[in-house]
C-alpha positions as CSV (number, residue, x, y, z in Angstrom):
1,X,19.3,-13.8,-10.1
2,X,16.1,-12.0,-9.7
3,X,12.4,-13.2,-9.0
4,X,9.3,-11.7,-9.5
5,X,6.1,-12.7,-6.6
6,X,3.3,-10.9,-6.3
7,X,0.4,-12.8,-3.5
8,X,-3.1,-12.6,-2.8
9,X,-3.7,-8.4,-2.1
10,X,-1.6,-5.6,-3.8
11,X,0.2,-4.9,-1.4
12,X,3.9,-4.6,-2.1
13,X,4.7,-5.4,1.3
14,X,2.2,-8.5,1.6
15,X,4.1,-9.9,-1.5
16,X,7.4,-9.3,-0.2
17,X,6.2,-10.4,3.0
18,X,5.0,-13.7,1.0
19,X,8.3,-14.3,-0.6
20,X,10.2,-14.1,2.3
21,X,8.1,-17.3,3.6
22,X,8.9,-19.4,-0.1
23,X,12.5,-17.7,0.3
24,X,12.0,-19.2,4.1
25,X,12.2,-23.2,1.9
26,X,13.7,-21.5,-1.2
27,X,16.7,-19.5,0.0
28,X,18.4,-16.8,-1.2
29,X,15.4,-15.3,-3.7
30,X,15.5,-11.0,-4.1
31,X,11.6,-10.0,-5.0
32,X,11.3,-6.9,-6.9
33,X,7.6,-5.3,-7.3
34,X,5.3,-7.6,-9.8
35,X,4.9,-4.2,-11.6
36,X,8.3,-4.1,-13.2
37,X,7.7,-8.0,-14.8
38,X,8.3,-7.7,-18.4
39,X,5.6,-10.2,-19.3
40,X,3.7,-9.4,-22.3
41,X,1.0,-6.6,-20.8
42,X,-2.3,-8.5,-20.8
43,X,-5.3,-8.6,-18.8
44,X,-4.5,-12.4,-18.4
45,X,-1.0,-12.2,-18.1
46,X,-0.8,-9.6,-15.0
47,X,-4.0,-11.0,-13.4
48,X,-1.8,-14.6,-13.3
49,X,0.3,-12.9,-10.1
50,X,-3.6,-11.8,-8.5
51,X,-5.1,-15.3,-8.3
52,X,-7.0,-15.6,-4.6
53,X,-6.7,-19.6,-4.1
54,X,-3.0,-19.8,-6.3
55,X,-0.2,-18.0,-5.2
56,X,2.3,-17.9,-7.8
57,X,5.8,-17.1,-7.8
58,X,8.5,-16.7,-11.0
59,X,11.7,-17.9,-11.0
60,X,13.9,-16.1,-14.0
61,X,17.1,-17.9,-13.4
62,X,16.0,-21.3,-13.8
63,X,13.0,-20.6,-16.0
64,X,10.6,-21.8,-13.3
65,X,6.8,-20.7,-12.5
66,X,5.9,-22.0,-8.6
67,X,2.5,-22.3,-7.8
68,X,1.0,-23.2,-4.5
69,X,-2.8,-24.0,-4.0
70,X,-4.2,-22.4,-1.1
71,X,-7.9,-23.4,-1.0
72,X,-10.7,-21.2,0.4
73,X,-12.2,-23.9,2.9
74,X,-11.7,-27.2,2.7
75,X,-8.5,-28.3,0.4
76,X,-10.3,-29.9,-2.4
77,X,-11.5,-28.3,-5.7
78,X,-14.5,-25.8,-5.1
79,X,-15.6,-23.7,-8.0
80,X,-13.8,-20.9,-7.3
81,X,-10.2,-22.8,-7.3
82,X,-11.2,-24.0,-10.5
83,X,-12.1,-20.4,-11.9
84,X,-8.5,-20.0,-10.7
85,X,-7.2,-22.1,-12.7
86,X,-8.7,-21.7,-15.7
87,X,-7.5,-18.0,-15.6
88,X,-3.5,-19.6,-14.3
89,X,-3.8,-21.3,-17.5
90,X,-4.5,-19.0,-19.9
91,X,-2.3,-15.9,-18.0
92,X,0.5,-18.6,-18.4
93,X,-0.1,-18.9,-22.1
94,X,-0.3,-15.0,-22.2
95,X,2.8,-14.5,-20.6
96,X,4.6,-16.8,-22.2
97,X,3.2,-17.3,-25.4
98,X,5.7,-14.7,-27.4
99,X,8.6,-15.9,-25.4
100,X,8.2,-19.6,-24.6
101,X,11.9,-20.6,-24.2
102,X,12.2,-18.9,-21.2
103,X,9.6,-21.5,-19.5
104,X,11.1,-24.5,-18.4
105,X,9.5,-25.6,-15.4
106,X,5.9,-24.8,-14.1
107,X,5.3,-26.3,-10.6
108,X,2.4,-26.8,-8.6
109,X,2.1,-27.8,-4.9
110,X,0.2,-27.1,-2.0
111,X,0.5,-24.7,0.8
112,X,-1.9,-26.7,3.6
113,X,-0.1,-28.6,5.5
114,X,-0.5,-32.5,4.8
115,X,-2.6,-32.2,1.9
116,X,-2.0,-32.1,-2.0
117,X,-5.6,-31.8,-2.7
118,X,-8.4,-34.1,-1.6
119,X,-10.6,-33.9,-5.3
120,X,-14.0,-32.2,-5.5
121,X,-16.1,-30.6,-3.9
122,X,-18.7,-33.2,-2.1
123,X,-20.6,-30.5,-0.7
124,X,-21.4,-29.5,-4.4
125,X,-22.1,-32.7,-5.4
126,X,-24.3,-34.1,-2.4
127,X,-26.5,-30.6,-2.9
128,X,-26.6,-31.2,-6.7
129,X,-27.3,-35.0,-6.3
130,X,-30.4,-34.0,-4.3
131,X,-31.3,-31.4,-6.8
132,X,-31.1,-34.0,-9.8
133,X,-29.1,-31.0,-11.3
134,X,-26.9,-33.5,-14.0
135,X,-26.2,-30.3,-15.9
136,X,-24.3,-29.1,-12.9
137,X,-22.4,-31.8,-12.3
138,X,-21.3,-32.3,-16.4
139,X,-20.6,-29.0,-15.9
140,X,-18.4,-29.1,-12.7
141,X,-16.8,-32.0,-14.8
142,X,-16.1,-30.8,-17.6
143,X,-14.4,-27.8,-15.8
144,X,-11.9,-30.2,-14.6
145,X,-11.2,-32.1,-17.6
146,X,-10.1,-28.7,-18.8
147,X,-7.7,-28.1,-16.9
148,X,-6.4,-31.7,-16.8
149,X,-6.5,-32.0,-20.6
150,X,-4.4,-28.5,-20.9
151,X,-2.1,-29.5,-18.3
152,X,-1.0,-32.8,-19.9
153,X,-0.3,-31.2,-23.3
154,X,2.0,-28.4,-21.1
155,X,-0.8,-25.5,-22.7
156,X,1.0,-26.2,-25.8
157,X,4.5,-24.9,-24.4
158,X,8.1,-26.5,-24.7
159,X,7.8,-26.6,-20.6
160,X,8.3,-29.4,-18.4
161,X,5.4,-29.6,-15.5
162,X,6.1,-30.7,-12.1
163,X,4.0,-32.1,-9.0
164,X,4.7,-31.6,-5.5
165,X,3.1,-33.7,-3.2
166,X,4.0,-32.7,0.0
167,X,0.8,-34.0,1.8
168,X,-2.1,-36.3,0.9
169,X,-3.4,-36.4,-3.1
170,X,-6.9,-38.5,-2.9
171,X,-9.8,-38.9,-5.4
172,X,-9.3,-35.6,-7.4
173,X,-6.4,-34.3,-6.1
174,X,-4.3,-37.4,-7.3
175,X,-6.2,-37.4,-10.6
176,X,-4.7,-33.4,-11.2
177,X,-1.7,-34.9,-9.9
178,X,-1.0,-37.3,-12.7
179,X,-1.1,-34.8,-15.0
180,X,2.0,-33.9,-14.5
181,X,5.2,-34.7,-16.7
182,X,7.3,-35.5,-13.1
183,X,5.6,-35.9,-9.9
184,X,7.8,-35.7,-6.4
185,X,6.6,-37.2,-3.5
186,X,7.3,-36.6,0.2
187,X,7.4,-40.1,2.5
188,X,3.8,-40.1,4.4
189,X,2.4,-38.9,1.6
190,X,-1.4,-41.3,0.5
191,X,-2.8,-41.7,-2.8
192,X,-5.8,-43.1,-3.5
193,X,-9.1,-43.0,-4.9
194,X,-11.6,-43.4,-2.0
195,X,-14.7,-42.6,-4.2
196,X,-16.3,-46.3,-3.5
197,X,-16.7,-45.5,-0.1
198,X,-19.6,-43.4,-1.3
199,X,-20.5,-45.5,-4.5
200,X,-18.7,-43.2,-7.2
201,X,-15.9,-43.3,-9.4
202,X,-13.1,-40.9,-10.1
203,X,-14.8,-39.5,-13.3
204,X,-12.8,-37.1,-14.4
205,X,-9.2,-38.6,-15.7
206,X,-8.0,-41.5,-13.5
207,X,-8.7,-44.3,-15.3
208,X,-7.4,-42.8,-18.6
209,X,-4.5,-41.9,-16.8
210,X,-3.6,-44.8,-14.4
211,X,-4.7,-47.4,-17.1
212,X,-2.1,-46.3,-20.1
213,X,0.5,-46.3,-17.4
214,X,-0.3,-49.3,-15.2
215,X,-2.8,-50.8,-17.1
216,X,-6.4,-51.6,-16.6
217,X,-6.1,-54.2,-14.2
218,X,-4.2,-52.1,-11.5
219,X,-6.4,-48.7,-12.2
220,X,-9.6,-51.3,-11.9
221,X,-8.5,-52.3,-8.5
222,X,-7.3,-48.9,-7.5
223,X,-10.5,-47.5,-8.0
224,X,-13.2,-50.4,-6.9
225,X,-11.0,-51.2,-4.0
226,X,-10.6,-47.7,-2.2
227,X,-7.5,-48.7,-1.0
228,X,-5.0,-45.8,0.0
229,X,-1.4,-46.7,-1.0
230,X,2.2,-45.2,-0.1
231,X,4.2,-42.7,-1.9
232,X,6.3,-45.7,-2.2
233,X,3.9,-47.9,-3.4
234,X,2.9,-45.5,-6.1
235,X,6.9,-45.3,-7.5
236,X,6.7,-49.1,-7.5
237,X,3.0,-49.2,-9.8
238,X,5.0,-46.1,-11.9
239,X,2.8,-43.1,-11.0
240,X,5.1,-41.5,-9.2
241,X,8.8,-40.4,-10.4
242,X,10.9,-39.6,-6.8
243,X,10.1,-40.2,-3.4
244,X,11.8,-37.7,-0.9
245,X,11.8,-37.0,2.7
246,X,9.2,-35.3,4.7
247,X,10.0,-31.6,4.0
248,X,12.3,-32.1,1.0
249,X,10.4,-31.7,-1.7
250,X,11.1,-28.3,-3.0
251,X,14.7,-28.6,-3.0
252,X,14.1,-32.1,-4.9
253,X,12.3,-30.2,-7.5
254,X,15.7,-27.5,-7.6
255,X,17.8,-30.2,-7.5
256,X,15.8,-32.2,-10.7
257,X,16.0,-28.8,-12.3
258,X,19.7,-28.2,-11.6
259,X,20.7,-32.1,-13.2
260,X,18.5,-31.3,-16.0
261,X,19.7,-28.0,-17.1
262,X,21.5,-29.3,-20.4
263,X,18.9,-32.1,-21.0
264,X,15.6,-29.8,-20.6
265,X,15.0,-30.5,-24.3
266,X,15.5,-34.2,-24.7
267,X,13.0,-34.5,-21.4
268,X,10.8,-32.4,-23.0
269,X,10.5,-34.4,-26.4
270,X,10.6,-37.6,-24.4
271,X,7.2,-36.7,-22.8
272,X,6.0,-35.1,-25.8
273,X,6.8,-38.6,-27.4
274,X,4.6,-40.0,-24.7
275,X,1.7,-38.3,-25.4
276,X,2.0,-38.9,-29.0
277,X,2.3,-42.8,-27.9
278,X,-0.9,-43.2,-25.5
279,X,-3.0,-40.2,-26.2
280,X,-5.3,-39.2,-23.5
281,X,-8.3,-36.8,-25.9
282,X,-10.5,-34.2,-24.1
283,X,-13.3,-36.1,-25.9
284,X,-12.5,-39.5,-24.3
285,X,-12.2,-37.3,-20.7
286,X,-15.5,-35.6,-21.7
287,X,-17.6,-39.0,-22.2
288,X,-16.0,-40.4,-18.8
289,X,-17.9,-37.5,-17.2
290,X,-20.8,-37.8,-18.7
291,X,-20.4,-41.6,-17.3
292,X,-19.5,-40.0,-13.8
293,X,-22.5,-37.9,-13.6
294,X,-25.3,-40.9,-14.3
295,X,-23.7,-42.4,-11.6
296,X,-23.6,-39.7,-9.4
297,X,-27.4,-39.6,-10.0
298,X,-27.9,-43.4,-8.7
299,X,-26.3,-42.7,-5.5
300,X,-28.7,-43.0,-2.4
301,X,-28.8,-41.4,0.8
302,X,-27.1,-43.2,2.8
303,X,-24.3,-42.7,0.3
304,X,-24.9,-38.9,0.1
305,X,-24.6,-39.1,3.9
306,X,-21.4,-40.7,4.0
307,X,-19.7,-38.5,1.6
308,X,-21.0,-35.6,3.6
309,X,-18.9,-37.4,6.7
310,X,-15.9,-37.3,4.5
311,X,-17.0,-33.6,4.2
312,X,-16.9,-33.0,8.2
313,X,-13.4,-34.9,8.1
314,X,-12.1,-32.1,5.1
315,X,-13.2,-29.1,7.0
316,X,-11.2,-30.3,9.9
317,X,-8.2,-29.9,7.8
318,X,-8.9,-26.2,7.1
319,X,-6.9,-24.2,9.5
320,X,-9.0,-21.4,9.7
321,X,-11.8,-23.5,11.0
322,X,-9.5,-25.0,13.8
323,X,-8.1,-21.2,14.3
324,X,-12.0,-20.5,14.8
325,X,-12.5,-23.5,17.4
C-alpha cells in the first residue's frame, strides 16, 4: 500500500509529521515524499497537496483523496477557504483528469474539533451590509455556488464524494455538506440553518437541495424555524446516509469503501441517475443568490448586531484564540 501526504509547509518532515496524526485515526499508512506522486505535472495538480486551510492526503490503494478543512479563524467559509477550494477543485480535475479510474472516493471532513463548518463568513457580510456593497455579497455567493454546483456533479469524474461530519454543520456548512453523494454523521453532531435568527436565509443551495430531497414543506420549516436538529433526526428527514459513534467516523467512511469495493460503479451510476432525476442548475443556484443578497440588504442593525454575537460565539471555537487567552 503506499500513500502520498504532503501538509501546509514543504517540509518533508512537517508532512510526514502530518500523516503520522491521520495515520494516528487511519492506521497503518507509509508516506513517501509528495515529490515522487505521479500525478500529471501541473501547476494545479502539485499545488492540490500546498493548500493553507485543506490539508489533503491520497489514498492509492483504495482510490481515495482525504481532505480536512482547517480554517484560518473562525471555522466557517472566509475568502481565503474558498480560494482554496476553488484551486482543490480544479488540482483534483488536473490530477485526475487523464486517469480518472483511479478516483473512487474524495472525502472531505474537518480537522476542528466539534465543528463541520459553521457557513459564511458574518463578519464579511455585516461589513458589506453596512457598506451596501451587493456586488460583494453576489460575489461571495456566487463563489460558493461554484463549488457546490462542481461538487454535486463529482467535477465531472466517475468518483463517489463523501461527507464527514464529525462536529457541528450549520447554515453553510450543512449546505456544502449536502453536496455530497454519502454523508456520515457522528452522534452529537447539529444541523441546521440558524440564518432567521438574524433575518436571512441560507442563499446559497439549501432549499434546492433539502426541497428535491424532503420536499418543500420540510426545507420551508427548516429554514424559517431555525431549529437545530440531530444527526438522527437528519437520517430520519433523508439528508443524512449513516449515523456513527462519536469518534468513528473515518473508519465508517473505510469501512463503506471496503463493502463497496465491487459495487463502486453501480453506486456511482445510481447518483449519477439522481442528478439526471432532480437536477439542481448553477443558474437556478445563481438566481437564489441574487435573492439572498436583496435580503441581506434589508437587514437592520439590530440584526447586523446579532449576527455579529454569533460571530463572538465562532471565534470562541478557534483554538488558537483560546491558546491566546
Amino acid at each position: 500500500m503506499s500513500m502520498y501526504a504532503y501538509s501546509n509547509g514543504c517540509s518533508p518532515g512537517r508532512a510526514i509529521a502530518h500523516a503520522k496524526s491521520f495515520a494516528a485515526i487511519a492506521p497503518a499508512v507509509p508516506v513517501i515524499d509528495p515529490k515522487v506522486i505521479d500525478l500529471k505535472k501541473s501547476a494545479d495538480a502539485l499545488r492540490l497537496f500546498e493548500l493553507e486551510q485543506l490539508e489533503v492526503t491520497w489514498e492509492e490503494q483504495i482510490g481515495a483523496l482525504w481532505t480536512f478543512m482547517r480554517p484560518r479563524g473562525r471555522p466557517s467559509y472566509n475568502t481565503d477557504l474558498l480560494e482554496d477550494f476553488h484551486a482543490w477543485q480544479r488540482g483534483i480535475v488536473a490530477a485526475f483528469e487523464y486517469r480518472p479510474d483511479e478516483l473512487k472516493y474524495l472525502l472531505l471532513g474537518s480537522r476542528t474539533a466539534g465543528v463541520f463548518n459553521l457557513g459564511g463568513d458574518l463578519d464579511l457580510f455585516a461589513a458589506k451590509i453596512r457598506q451596501r456593497d451587493r456586488q460583494t455579497l453576489v460575489a461571495y455567493g456566487e463563489s460558493c455556488v461554484r463549488i457546490l454546483h462542481r461538487n454535486m456533479t463529482t467535477l465531472g469524474l466517475p468518483m463517489i464524494t463523501i461527507g464527514l461530519a464529525q462536529g457541528d454543520a450549520l447554515g453553510g456548512g450543512f449546505e456544502s455538506l449536502l453536496s455530497f453523494n454519502i454523508i456520515i454523521a457522528e452522534r452529537g453532531t447539529k444541523f441546521g440553518f440558524p440564518e432567521t435568527m438574524f433575518g436571512l436565509f441560507p442563499g446559497m443551495g439549501a432549499y434546492s437541495l433539502v426541497a428535491r430531497r424532503t420536499g418543500a414543506a420540510f426545507a420551508e420549516e427548516m429554514m424559517l424555524s431555525g431549529k437545530t436538529y440531530t444527526a438522527e433526526q437528519m437520517k430520519d428527514a433523508g439528508l443524512i446516509h449513516m449515523v456513527v459513534e462519536p469518534g468513528q467516523g473515518i473508519e465508517a467512511a473505510r469501512d463503506y469503501i471496503q463493502r463497496n469495493k465491487r459495487r463502486h460503479a453501480g453506486a456511482r451510476a445510481v447518483f449519477q441517475a439522481g442528478r439526471e432525476v432532480n437536477p439542481v442548475t448553477l443558474e437556478e443556484l445563481d438566481r437564489i443568490v441574487q435573492i439572498w443578497a436583496d435580503a441581506c440588504l434589508q437587514l437592520s442593525e439590530r440584526d447586523l448586531k446579532v449576527m455579529q454575537r454569533l460571530v463572538s460565539a465562532q471565534d470562541r471555537l478557534n483554538p488558537n484564540l483560546q491558546a491566546a487567552e
